[in-house]
C-alpha positions as CSV (number, residue, x, y, z in Angstrom):
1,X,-14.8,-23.2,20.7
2,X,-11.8,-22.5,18.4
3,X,-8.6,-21.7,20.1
4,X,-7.7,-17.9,19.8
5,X,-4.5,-18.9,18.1
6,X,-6.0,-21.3,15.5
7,X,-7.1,-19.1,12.5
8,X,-6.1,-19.2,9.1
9,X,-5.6,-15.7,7.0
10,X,-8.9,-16.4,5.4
11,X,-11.0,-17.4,8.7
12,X,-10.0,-14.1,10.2
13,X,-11.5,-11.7,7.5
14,X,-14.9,-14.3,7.0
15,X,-15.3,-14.2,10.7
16,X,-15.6,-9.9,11.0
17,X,-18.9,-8.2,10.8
18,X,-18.0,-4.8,9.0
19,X,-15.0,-3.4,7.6
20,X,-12.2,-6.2,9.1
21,X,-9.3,-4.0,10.7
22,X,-6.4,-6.4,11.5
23,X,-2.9,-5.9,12.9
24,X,0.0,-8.0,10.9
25,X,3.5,-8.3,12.7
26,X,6.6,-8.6,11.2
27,X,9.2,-10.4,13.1
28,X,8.0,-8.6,16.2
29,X,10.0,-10.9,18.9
30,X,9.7,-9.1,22.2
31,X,7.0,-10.6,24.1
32,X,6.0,-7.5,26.2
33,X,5.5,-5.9,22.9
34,X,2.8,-8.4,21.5
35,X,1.3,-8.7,24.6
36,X,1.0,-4.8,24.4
37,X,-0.2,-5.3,20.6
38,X,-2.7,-7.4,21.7
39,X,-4.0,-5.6,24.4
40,X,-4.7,-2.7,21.7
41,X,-6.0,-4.8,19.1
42,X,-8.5,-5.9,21.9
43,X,-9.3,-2.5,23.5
44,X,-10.4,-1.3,20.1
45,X,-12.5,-4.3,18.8
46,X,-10.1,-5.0,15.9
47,X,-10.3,-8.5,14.2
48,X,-7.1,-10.3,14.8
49,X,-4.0,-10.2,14.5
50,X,-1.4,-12.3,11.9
51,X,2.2,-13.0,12.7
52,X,5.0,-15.3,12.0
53,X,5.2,-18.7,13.0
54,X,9.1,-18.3,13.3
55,X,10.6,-15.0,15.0
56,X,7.8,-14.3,16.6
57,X,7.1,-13.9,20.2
58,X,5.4,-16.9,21.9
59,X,2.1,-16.1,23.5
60,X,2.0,-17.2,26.6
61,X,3.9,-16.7,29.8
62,X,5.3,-12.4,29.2
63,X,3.5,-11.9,25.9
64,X,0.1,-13.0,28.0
65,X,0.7,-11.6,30.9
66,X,1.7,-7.8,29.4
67,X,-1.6,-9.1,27.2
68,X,-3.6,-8.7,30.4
69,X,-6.0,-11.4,28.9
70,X,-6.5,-10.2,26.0
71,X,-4.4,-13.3,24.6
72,X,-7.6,-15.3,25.3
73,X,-9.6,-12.9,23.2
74,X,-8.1,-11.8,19.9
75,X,-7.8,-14.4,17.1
76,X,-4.4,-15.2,15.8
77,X,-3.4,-16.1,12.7
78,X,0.3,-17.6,12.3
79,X,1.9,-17.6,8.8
80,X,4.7,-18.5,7.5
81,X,5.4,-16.2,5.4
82,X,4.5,-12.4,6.0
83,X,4.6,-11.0,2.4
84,X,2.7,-14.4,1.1
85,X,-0.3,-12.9,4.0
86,X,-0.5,-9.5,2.9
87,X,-0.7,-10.5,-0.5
88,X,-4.1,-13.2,0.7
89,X,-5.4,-10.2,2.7
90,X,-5.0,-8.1,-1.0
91,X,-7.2,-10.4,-2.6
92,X,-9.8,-10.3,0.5
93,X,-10.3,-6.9,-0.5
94,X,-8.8,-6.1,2.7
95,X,-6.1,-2.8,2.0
96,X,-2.8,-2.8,3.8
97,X,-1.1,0.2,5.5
98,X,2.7,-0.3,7.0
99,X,4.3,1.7,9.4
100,X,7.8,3.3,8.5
101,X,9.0,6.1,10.5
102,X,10.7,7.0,6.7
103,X,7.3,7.0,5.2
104,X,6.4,10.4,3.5
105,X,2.9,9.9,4.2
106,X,1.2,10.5,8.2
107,X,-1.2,7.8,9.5
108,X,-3.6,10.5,9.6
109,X,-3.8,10.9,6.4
110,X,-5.3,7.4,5.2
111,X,-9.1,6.4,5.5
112,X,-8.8,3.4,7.8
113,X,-13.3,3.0,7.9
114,X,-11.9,0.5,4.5
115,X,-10.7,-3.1,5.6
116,X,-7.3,-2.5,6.9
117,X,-4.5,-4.1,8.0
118,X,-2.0,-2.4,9.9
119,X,1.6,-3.9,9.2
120,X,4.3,-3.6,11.9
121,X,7.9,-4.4,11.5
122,X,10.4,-5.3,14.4
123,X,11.7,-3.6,16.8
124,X,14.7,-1.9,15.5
125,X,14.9,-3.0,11.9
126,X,11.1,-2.2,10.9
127,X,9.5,-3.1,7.9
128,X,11.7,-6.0,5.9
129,X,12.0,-4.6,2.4
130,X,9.7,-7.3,0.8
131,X,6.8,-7.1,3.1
132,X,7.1,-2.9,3.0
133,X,7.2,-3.3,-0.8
134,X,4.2,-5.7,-0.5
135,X,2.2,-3.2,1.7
136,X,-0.6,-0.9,-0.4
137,X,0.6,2.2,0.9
138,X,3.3,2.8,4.1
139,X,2.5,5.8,6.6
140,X,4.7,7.5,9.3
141,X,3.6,8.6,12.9
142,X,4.8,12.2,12.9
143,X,8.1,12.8,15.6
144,X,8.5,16.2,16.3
145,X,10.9,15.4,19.4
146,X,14.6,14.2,19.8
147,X,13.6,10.6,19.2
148,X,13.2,9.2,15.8
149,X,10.6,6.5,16.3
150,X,8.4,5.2,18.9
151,X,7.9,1.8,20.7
152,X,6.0,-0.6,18.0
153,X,3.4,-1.8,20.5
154,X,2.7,2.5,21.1
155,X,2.7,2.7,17.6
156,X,0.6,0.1,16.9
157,X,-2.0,1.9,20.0
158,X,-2.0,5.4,18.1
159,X,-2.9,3.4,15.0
160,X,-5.3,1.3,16.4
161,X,-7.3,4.0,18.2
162,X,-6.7,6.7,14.7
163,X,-9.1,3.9,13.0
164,X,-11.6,3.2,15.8
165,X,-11.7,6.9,15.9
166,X,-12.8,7.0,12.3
167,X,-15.0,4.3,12.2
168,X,-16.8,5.8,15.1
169,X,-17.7,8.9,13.4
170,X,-18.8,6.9,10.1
């Protein structure tokens, strides 16, 4: 049995049956938050998830425990280089959706039954310009409190559960 953290970019998007829906993290270093991330990406059935090999959280120890297992489950892909990813899932057919709390468009708003990736930038500093700039379209989660933005791992939930919620009703 493969390791869950031994895909390639490719060997993730061969290996869904359907529409792929994947989670891509961009410098996302806290390991409470991808252990959070992957605990979504689980809950929902999604694919995998892609991520740094460098300033990226390790999985194991915090990131699996917050994981609650789900480590062990969802296949990771590690890349070295985020933008160089997107643009392999773009030629997989496979349409990419960043979140920017800037963004003038809402989640809501994009049809996420396609093949999706859902692009997440780091806690605090977001989306680096060149992998936002890579991304087919970037989408906001509407705030309408006194907080501009919300944790990426709740983010990456209200995403997650947006497309499962679609692809339920198709």
């Amino acid at each position: 049995m493969q390791d869950a953290q031994d895909y390639s970019v490719q060997e993730l998007v061969a290996g869904t049956a359907g529409a792929p829906l994947l989670v891509v993290l961009d410098g996302i270093e806290d390991p409470h938050n991808v252990g959070a991330i992957l605990r979504s990406v689980d809950a929902v059935g999604a694919h995998g998830v892609i991520r740094q090999t460098r300033h990226a959280a390790r999985l194991d120890g915090a990131a699996a425990k917050a994981s609650a297992g789900a480590v062990a489950h969802v296949k990771v892909a590690s890349v070295v280089n985020i933008a160089r990813a997107i643009g392999e899932l773009k030629e997989a057919g496979i349409w990419t959706v960043g979140l920017d709390a800037d963004a003038p468009d809402t989640y809501d708003q994009v049809d996420l039954t396609l093949p999706t990736a859902i692009v997440l930038g780091a806690e605090g500093q977001g989306l680096r310009r060149l992998v936002r700039e890579s991304c087919d379209r970037v989408t906001a989660i509407p705030m309408r409190g006194h907080v501009s933005s919300l944790n990426v791992s709740v983010a990456a939930a209200i995403v997650l559960f947006e497309a499962a919620r679609q692809r339920q009703r198709r």
